[in-house]
C-alpha positions as CSV (number, residue, x, y, z in Angstrom):
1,X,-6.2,24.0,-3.3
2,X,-7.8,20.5,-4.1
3,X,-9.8,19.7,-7.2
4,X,-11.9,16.7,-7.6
5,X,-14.1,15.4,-10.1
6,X,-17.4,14.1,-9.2
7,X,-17.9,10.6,-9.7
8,X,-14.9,9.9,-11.2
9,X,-15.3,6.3,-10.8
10,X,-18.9,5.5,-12.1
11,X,-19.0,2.3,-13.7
12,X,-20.7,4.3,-16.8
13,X,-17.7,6.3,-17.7
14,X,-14.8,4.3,-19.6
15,X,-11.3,4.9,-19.6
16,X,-11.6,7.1,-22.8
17,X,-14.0,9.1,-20.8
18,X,-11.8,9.5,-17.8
19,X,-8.9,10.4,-19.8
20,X,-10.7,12.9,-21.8
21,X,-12.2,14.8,-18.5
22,X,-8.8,14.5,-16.6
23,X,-7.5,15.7,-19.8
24,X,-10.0,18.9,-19.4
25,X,-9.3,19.6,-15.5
26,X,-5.1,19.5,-16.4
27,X,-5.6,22.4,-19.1
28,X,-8.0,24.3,-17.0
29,X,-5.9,24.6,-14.6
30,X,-2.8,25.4,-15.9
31,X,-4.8,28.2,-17.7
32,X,-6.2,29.8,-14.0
33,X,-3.0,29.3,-12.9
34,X,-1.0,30.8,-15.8
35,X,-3.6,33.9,-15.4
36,X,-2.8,34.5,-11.8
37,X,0.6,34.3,-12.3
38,X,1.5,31.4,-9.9
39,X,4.0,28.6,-11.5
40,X,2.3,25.6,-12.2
41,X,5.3,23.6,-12.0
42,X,6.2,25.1,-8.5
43,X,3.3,23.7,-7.3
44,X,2.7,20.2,-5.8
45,X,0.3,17.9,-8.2
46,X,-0.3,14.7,-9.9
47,X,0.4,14.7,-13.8
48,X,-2.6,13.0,-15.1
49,X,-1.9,10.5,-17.5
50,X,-3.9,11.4,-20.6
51,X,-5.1,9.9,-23.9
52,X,-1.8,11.8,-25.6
53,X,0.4,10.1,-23.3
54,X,3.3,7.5,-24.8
């Protein structure tokens, strides 16, 4: 499976933004993927870096 996020890079959006949507796809996903039963963590992906981040 590969996600993407439409313009991602627009000049418009600012980091906050950025964080905040990458923030939204993470949690989405490990909710679709928690519901069909398939280990997130056994899965190859990027951890997003997000607002909540130290």
């Amino acid at each position: 499976m590969a996600v993407d996020i439409e313009s991602y890079g627009d000049p418009d959006r600012t980091t906050p933004h950025r964080l905040t949507i990458r923030d939204g796809l993470d949690h989405a996903l490990r909710r679709a993927f928690d519901e069909a039963r398939v280990p997130w963590f056994d899965c190859r992906h990027e951890t997003p870096v997000t607002a909540h981040s130290s």
